[in-house]
C-alpha positions as CSV (number, residue, x, y, z in Angstrom):
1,X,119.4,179.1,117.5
2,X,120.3,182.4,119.3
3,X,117.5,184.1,121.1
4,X,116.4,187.6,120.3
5,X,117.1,190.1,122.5
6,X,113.8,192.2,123.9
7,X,112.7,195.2,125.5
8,X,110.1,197.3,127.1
9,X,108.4,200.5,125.7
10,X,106.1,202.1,127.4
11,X,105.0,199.7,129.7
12,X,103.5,197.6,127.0
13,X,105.0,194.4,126.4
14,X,107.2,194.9,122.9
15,X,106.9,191.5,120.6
16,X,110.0,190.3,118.6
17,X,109.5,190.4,115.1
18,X,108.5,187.2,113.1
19,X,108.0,185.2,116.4
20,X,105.0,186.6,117.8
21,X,106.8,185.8,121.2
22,X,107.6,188.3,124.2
23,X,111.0,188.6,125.7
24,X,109.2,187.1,129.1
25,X,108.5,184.2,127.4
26,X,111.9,183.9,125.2
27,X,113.2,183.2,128.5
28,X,110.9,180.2,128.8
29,X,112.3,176.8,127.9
30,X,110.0,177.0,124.5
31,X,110.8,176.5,121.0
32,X,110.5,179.9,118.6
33,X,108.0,179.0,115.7
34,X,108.2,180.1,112.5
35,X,106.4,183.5,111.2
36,X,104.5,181.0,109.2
37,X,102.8,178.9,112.1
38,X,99.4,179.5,113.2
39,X,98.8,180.5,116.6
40,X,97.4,177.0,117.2
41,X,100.6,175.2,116.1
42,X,102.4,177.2,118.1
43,X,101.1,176.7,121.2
44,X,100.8,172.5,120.3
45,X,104.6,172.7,119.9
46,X,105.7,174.7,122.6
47,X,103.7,172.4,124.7
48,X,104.9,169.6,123.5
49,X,108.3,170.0,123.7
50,X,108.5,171.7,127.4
51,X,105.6,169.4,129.1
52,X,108.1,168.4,131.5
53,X,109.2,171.9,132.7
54,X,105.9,173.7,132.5
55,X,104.5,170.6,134.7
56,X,106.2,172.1,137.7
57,X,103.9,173.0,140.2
58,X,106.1,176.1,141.4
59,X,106.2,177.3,138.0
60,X,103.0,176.2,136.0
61,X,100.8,179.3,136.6
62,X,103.0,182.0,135.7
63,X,104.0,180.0,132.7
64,X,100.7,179.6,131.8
65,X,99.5,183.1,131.8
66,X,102.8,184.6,130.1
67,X,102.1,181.9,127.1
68,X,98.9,183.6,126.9
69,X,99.3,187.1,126.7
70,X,102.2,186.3,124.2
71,X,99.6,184.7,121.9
72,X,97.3,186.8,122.2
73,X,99.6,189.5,121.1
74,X,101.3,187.9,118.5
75,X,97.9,187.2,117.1
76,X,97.0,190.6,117.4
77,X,100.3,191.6,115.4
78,X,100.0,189.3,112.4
79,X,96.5,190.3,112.3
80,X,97.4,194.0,112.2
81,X,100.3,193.5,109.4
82,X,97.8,191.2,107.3
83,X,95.4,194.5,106.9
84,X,98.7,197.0,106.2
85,X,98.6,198.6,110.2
86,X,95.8,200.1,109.1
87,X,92.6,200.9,111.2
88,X,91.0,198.7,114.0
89,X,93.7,195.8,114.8
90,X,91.4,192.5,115.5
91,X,92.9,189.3,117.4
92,X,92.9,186.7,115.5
93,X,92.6,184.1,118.5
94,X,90.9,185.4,122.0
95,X,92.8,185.2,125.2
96,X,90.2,183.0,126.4
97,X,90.3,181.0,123.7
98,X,93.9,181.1,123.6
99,X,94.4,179.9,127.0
100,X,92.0,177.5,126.8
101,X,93.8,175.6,124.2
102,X,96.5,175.9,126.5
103,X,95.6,174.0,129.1
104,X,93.8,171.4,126.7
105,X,97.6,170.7,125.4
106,X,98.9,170.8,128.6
107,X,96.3,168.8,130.6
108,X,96.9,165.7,128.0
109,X,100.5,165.4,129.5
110,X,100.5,166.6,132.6
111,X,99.3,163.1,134.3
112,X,102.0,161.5,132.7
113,X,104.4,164.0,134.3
114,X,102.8,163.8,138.0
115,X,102.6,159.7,137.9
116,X,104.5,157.4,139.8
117,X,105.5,154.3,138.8
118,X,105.3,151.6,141.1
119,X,106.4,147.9,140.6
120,X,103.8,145.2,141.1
121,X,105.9,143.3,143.6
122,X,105.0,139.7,144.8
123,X,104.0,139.5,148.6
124,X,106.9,138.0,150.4
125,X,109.5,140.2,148.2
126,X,107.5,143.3,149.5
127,X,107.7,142.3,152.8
128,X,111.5,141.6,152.4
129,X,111.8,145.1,151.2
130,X,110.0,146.4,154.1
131,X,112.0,144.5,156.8
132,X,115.5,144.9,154.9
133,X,115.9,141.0,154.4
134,X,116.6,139.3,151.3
135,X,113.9,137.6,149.5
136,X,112.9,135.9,146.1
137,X,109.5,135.6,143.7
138,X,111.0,131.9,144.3
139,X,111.2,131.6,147.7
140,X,108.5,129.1,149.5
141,X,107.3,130.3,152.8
142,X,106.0,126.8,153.1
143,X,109.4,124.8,152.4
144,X,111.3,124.3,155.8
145,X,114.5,122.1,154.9
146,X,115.2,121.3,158.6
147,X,111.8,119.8,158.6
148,X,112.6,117.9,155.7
149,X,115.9,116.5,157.1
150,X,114.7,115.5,160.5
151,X,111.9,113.1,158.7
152,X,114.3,111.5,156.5
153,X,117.4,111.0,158.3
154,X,117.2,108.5,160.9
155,X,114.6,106.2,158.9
156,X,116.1,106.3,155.1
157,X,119.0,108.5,154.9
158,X,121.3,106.4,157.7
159,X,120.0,102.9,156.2
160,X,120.7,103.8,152.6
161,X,124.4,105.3,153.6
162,X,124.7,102.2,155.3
163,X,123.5,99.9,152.6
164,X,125.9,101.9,150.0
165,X,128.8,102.1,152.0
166,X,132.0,100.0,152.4
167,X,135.1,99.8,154.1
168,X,137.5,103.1,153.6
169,X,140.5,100.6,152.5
170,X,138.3,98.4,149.8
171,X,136.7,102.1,148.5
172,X,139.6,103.0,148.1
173,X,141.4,100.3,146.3
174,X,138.1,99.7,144.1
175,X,138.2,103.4,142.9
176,X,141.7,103.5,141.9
177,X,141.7,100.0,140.2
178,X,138.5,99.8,138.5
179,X,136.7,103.9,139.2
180,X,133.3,102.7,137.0
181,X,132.7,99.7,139.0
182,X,133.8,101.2,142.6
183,X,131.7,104.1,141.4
184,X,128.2,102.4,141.1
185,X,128.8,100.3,143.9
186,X,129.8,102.7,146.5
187,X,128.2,105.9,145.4
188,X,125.7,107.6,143.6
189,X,125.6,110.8,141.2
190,X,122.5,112.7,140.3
191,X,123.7,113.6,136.2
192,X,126.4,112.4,134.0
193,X,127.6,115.4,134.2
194,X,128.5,115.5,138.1
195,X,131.4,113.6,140.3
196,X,130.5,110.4,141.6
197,X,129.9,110.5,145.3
198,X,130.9,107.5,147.3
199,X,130.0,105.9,151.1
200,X,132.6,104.7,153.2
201,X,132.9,103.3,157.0
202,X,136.1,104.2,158.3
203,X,138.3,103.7,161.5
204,X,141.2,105.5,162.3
205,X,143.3,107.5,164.5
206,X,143.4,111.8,164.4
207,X,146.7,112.8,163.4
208,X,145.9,116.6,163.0
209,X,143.2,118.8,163.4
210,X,142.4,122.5,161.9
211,X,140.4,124.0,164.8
212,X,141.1,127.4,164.4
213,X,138.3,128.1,161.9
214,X,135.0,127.7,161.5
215,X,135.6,125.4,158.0
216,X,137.5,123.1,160.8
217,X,138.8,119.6,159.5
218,X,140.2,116.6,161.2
219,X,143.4,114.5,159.3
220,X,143.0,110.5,159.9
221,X,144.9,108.0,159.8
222,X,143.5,105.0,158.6
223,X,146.3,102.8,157.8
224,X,148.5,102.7,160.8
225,X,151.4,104.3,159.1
226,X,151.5,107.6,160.8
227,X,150.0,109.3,157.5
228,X,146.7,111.3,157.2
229,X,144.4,109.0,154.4
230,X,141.7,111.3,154.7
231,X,140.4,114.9,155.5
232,X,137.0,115.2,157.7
233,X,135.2,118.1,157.8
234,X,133.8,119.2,161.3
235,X,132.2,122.2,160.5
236,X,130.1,124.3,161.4
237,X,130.7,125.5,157.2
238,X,131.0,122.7,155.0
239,X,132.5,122.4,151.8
240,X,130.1,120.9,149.1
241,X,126.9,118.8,149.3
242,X,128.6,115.6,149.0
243,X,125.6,114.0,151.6
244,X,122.7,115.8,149.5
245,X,124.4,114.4,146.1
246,X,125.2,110.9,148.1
247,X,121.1,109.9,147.9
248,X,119.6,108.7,145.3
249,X,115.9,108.5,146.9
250,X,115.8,112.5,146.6
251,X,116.6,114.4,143.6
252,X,116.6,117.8,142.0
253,X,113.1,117.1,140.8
254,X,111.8,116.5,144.1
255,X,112.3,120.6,145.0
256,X,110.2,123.1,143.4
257,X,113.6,124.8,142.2
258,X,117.5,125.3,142.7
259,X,116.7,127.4,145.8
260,X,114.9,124.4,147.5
261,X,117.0,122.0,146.1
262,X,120.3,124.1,147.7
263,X,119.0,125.1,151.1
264,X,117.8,120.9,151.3
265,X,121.9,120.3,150.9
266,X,122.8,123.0,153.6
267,X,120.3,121.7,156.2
268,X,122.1,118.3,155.7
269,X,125.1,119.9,156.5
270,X,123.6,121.7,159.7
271,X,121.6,119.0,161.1
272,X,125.3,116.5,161.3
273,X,127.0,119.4,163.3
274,X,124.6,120.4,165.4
275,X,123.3,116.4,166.5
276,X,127.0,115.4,166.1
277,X,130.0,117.6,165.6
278,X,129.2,120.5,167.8
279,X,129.7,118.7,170.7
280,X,133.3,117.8,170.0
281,X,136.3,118.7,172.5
282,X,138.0,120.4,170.1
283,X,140.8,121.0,172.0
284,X,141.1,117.5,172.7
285,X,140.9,115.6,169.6
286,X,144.5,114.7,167.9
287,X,145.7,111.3,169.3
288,X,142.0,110.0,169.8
289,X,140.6,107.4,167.4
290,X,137.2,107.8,165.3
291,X,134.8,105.9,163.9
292,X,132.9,107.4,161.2
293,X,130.2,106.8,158.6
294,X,131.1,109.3,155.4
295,X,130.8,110.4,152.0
296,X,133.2,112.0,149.7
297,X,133.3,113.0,146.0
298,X,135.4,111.7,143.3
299,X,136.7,115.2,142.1
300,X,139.7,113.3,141.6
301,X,140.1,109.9,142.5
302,X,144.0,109.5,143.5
303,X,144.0,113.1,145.5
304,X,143.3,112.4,149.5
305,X,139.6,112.5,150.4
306,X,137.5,115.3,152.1
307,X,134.8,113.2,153.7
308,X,131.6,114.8,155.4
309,X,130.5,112.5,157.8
310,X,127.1,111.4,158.6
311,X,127.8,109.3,161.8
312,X,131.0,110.5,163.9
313,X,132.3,109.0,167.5
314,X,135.4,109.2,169.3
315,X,137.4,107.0,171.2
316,X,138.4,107.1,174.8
317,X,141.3,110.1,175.4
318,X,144.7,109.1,174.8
């Protein structure tokens, strides 16, 4: 709808017929009722509609008193054309009373204009936010995994590997000749759904190794026929969880949830290259022999193995 054009006679303030509206307020974001409205309805509709606008702090006074005057004129000129423009012209709403109704209307919205929502945030998330780390409603505080490997690894994790594990050549064989009986005698798997993970003791010689990044592996030879038989990793980043999924004394259930139940895996990881693989002369290893205690998933059986080791030792220098 196009806005009436205004002007000024006179220095009075000269009201555009059939709005009861001044040109000072035309310019205001507000919605031009109908000849028909009462000054009331008005005022409840303009408010309304422009609560967001008029709840501006730099402009909310002058709004104010310009809505104002403009009803009380208007009043004053429906008032005057009900009687003929005859005689005495009285307002049919008061300037007080107008404003008043004014900032009723107004006051019922304008809270909701100058809040500030503000997320109920758990503890350690709000402190995450404050010190620019990452953080969960899930994580534990509590839950240290490297606590939880150190107490298990030298009194049940070694001895079960041990108990589980067989020679790399008779693993081998048994998967590739009879997978569902190799399978439940050499390894372990947490769901039907999951790849078996087997144990396996193996002695060999280091053909190759992959030094050169941080996801460093070591080729064996465990046959004596010149030919790598298996991959190990040396870390410090591991592939997988194979030695998390290897137990079967600690499960998914045993963690309060996945994030547990992943940084548990990782810390296995960790705490084999830092007691163990760390110290390797990595430089130095091709043409040295190993002796290793591993475990390595069945993603498929006939493809060479990627073993993370749980016990690792070299031979003398070549």
């Amino acid at each position: 709808m196009a806005l009436p054009k205004s002007s000024w006679r006179g220095g009075r303030r000269r009201l555009e017929p059939g709005t009861g509206f001044s040109a000072d307020v035309l310019r205001l974001p507000l919605p031009i009722a109908k000849a028909s409205q009462t000054s009331n309805t008005v005022i409840a509709s303009a408010a309304k509609q422009s609560i967001q606008q008029l709840a501006r702090p730099d402009g909310l006074l002058r709004r104010l008193r310009l809505l104002a005057m403009t009803v009380e004129d208007g009043c004053c000129e429906r008032a005057s054309s009900a009687s003929g423009g005859r005689g005495k012209t009285k307002p049919a709403l008061s300037s007080g009373r107008a404003l008043g109704l004014t900032i009723a209307v107004l006051a019922a919205g304008l809270p909701l204009a100058a809040c500030k929502l503000v997320k109920n945030e758990p503890p350690q998330v709000a402190s995450a936010a404050a010190t620019g780390s990452i953080a969960t409603s899930f994580d534990n505080p509590a839950f240290d995994p490297e606590k939880t490997v150190e107490e298990i690894w030298q009194p049940k994790l070694l001895p079960y590997l041990h108990g589980k594990a067989g020679p790399f050549a008779e693993v081998r064989q048994a998967v590739q000749s009879s997978p569902d009986e190799a399978e439940k005698r050499f390894g372990h798997r947490a769901v039907d759904s999951m790849p078996w993970t087997v144990a396996a003791t193996i002695e060999g010689r280091i053909i190759a190794a992959d030094t050169g990044t941080r996801a460093a592996t070591i080729d064996v030879d465990a046959d004596g026929d010149g030919a790598a038989d298996l991959t190990v990793q040396i870390g410090p980043v591991f592939k997988g969880t194979a030695l998390r999924d290897s137990i079967d004394f600690i499960s998914f259930n045993s963690f309060a949830n996945q994030i547990e139940y992943a940084k548990f895996g990782k810390a296995l990881n960790a705490h084999i290259y830092d007691t163990t693989l760390a110290a390797l002369p990595r430089n130095k290893l091709v043409g040295r022999t190993v002796t290793l205690l591993g475990v390595f998933t069945l993603d498929d059986p006939k493809a060479k193995p990627l073993v993370t080791p749980a016990e690792l030792s070299l031979g003398a220098a070549p």
